[in-house]
C-alpha positions as CSV (number, residue, x, y, z in Angstrom):
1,X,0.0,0.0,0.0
2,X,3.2,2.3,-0.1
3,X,3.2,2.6,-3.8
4,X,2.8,6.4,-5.4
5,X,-0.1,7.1,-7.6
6,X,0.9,9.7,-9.9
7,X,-2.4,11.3,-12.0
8,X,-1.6,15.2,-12.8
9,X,-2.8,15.5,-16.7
10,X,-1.6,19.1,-18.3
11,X,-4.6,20.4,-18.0
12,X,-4.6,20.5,-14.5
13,X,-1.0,21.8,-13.8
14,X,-2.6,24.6,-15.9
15,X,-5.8,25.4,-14.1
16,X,-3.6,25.1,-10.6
17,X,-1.7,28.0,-11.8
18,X,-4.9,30.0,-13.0
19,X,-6.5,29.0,-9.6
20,X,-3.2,30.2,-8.4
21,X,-3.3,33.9,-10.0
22,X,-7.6,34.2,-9.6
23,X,-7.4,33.4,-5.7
24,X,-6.0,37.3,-5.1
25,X,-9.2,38.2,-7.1
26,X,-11.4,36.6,-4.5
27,X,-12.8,37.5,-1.0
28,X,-14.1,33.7,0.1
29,X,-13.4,30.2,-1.3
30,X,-16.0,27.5,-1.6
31,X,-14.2,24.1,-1.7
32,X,-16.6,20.8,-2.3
33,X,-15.9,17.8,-0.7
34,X,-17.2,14.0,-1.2
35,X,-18.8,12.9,1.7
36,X,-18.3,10.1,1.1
37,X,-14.5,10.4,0.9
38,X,-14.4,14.1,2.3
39,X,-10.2,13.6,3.4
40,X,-8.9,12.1,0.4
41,X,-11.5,14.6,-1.4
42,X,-8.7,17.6,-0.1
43,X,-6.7,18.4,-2.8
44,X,-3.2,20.1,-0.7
45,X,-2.0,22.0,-3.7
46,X,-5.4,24.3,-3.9
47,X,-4.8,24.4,0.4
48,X,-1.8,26.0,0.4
49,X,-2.7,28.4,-2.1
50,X,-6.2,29.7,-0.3
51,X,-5.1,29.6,3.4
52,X,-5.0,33.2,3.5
53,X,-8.5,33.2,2.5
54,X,-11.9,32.7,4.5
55,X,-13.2,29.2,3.2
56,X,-16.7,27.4,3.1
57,X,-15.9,23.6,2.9
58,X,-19.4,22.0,1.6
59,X,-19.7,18.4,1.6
60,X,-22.0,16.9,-1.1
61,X,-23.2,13.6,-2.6
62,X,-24.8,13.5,0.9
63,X,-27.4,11.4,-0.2
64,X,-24.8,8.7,-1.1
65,X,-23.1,9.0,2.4
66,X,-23.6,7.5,5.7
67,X,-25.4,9.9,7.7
68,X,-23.9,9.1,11.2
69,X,-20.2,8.9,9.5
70,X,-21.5,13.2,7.8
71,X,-22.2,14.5,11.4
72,X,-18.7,13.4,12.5
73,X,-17.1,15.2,9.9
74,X,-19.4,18.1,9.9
75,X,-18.4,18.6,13.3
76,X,-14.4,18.0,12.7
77,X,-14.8,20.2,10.0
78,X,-16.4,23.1,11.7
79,X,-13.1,23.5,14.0
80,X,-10.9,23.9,11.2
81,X,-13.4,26.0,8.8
82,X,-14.9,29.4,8.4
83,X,-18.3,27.4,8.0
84,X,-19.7,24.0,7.0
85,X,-22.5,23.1,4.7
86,X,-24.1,19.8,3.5
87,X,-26.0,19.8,0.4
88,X,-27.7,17.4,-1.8
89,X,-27.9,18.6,-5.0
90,X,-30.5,16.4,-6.2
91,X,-32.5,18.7,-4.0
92,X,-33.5,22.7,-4.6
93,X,-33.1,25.2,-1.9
94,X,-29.6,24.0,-1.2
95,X,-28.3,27.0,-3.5
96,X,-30.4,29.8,-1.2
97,X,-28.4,28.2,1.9
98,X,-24.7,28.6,0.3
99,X,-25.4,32.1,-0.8
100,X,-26.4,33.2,2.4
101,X,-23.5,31.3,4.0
102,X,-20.9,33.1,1.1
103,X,-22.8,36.7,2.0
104,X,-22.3,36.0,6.0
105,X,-18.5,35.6,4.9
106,X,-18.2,38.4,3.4
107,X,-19.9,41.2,5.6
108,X,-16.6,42.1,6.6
109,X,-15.3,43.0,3.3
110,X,-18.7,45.4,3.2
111,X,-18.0,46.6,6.4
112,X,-14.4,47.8,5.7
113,X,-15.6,49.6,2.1
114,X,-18.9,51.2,4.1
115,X,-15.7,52.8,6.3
116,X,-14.1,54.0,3.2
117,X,-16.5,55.4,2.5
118,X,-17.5,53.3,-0.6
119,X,-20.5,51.4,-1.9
120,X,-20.8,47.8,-0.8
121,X,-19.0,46.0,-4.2
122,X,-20.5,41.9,-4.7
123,X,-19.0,39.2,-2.7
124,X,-16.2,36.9,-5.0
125,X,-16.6,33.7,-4.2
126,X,-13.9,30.8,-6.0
127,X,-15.2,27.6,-6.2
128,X,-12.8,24.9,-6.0
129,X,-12.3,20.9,-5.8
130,X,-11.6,17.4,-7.2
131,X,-13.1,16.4,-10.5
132,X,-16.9,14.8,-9.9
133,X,-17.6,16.1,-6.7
134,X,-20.3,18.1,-8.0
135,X,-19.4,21.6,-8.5
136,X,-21.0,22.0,-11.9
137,X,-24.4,20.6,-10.6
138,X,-24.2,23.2,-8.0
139,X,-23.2,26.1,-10.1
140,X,-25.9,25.4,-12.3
141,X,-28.6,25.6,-9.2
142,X,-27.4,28.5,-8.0
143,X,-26.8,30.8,-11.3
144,X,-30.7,28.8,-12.1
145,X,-29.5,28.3,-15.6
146,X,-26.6,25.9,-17.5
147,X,-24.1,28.4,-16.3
148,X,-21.2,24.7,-16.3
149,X,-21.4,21.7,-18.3
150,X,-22.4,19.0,-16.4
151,X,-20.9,15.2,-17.1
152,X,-20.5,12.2,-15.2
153,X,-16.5,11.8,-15.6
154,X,-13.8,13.6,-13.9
155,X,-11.9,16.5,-15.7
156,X,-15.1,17.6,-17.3
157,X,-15.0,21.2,-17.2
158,X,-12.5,23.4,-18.4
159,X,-11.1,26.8,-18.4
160,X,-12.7,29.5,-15.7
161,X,-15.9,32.1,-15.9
162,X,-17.4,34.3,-13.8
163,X,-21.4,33.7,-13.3
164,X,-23.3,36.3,-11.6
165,X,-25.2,34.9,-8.6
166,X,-27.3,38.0,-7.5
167,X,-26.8,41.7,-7.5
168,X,-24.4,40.5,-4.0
169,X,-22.4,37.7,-5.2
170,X,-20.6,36.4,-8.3
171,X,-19.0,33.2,-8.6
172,X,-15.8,32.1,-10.1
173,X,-15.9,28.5,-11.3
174,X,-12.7,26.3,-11.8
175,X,-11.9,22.8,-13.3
176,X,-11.5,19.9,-11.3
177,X,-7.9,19.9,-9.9
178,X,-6.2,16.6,-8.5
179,X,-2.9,16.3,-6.2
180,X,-0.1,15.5,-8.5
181,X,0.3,12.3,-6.5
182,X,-0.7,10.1,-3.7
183,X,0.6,8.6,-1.1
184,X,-0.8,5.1,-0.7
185,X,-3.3,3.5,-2.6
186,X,-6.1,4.0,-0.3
187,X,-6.7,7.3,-0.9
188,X,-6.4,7.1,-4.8
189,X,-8.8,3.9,-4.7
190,X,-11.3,5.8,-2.5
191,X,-10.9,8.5,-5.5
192,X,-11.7,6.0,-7.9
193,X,-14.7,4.5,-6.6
194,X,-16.0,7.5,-6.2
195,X,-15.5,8.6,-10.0
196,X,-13.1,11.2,-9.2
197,X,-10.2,9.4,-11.0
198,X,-9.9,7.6,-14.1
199,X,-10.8,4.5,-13.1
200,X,-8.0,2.4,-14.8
201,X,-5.7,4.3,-12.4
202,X,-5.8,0.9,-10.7
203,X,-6.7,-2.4,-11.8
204,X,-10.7,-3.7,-10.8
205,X,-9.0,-6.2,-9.1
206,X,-7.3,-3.9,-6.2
207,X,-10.5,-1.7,-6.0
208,X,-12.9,-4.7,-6.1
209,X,-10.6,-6.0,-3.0
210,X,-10.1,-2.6,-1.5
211,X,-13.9,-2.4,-1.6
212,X,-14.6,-5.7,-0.1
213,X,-12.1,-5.4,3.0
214,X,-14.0,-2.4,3.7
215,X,-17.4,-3.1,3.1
216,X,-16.7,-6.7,5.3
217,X,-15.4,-4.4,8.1
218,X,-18.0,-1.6,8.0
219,X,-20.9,-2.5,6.4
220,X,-21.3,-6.2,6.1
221,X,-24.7,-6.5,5.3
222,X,-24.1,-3.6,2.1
223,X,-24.3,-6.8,-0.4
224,X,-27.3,-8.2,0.7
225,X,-30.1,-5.7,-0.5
226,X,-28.9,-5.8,-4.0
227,X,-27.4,-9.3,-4.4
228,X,-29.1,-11.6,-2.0
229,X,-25.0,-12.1,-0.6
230,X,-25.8,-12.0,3.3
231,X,-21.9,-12.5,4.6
232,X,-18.6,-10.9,2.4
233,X,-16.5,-13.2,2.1
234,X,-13.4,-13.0,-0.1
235,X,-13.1,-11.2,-3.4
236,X,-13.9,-14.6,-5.5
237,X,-16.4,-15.9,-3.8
238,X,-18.4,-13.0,-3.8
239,X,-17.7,-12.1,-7.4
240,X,-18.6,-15.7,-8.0
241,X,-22.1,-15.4,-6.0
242,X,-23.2,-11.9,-7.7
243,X,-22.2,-13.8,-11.4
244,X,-24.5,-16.5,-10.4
245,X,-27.5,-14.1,-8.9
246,X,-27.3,-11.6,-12.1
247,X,-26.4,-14.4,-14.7
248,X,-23.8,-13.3,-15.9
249,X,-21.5,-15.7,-17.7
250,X,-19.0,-15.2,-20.2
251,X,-18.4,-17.1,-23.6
252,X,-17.6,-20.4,-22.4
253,X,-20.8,-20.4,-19.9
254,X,-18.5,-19.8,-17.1
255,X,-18.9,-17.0,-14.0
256,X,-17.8,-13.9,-15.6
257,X,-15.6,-12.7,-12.9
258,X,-14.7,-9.4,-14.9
259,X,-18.0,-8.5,-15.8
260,X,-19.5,-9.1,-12.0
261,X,-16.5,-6.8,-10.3
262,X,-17.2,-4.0,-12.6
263,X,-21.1,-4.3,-11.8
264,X,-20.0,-4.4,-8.3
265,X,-18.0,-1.0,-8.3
266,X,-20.5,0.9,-10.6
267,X,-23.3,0.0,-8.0
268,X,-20.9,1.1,-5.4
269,X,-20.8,4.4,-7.1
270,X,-24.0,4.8,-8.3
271,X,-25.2,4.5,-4.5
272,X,-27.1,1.4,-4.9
273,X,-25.3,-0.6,-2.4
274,X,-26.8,2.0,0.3
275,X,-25.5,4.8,2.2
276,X,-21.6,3.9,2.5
277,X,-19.1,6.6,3.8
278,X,-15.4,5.5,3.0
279,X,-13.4,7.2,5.7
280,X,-14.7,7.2,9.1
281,X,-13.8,10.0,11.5
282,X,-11.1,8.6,14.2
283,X,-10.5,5.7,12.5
């Protein structure tokens, strides 16, 4: 589990330094976080560039997350954080709560320009984090129109606009930006499943293991709802029970083992295993 992961296309080396040049421009940055991987979701690079800055962290994909495992890190993140959403962006009204939250932020910038003796300019607000987590979806809500493309594979949006929010806030949107590297595995696996990195950054074979050590530790009746599996045992045998409960056989009418891992980590994605959080606070 030592081994580097190194994933840092030219794209993003770009956008780093455009996020790089853009951060003096703004007064608060919004940085979006997985909930259901929210540490491995923090990107370093884009930290040390907006620590000067007053941040809202906002988890999302909520709805895919384990709701006991959110509190914990809503409360671990408030310490650490200006403020703290959730949001679910399958829902509205989410988008009403984050502008208020980016306004609160910035009432001391107005406060400081009232002094001056100068009119109240709109809050700028940079919006920042890993490929997937959601950022487009939310832009989109709160500028209520396509303001970002929207696509369900990391990298997706490129380049940087501004989107006017209200007459108090505008926006700055930013691609998807990954750490040049990781670690350990773990963290670029919990990437992957998530959709955040390519996922033939590691074989289906470590994931589909990864997954399964996991999911036997923390949530071992996850297969059971979907598959009928009601103990996880090793990575064959469960591979070999969801072939046999989907039919799914390759050429030669055997288990197709290939087929039934990648079903398995798309369904893990997809949130139809449950509500699965992949880091635990404390542990």
């Amino acid at each position: 589990m030592a081994q580097q992961i190194h994933w840092f296309p030219g794209h993003m080396n770009k956008a780093l330094n455009e996020v790089e040049t853009k951060v003096k421009l703004v007064d608060v940055v919004i940085e979006l976080l997985d909930a259901r991987a929210p540490l491995s979701s923090i990107n370093e690079n884009l930290e040390k560039l907006i620590q000067n800055k007053k941040k809202l962290i906002v988890l999302t994909k909520i709805d895919l997350a384990d709701p006991e495992a959110t509190k914990e890190w809503i409360n671990f993140f408030k310490q650490k954080y200006d403020s703290v959403l959730t949001l679910d962006l399958k829902k509205s009204g989410g988008e009403n709560i984050l502008s208020k939250a980016v306004i609160n932020l910035g009432k001391d910038k107005w406060a400081k320009e009232k002094a001056k003796g100068m009119k109240p300019q709109p809050i700028r607000a940079m919006i920042i984090g890993i490929p997937n987590v959601g950022k487009s979806s939310l832009i989109n809500r709160i500028a209520k129109r396509k303001a970002a493309g929207v696509q369900n594979k990391p990298g997706f949006t490129r380049g940087e606009q501004w989107i006017k929010v209200n007459q108090d806030f505008l926006l700055l949107d930013t691609p998807g930006i990954l750490p040049m590297s990781y670690e350990n595995q773990k963290k670029a696996a919990n990437l992957a499943l998530i959709g955040s990195i390519r996922e033939d950054i590691l074989p289906n074979e470590t994931l589909g293991e990864l997954l399964l050590a996991y999911l036997r530790n923390q949530y071992p009746s996850a297969l059971f709802s979907r598959f009928g599996i009601e103990a996880i045992g090793d990575r064959l045998v469960v591979l070999n029970q969801i072939s046999e409960k989907r039919k799914l056989v390759d050429g030669v009418g055997q288990n197709d083992l290939k087929r039934s891992e990648a079903l398995l980590l798309k369904e893990f994605k997809d949130g139809l295993l449950g509500q699965i959080t992949l880091e635990k606070y404390g542990t």
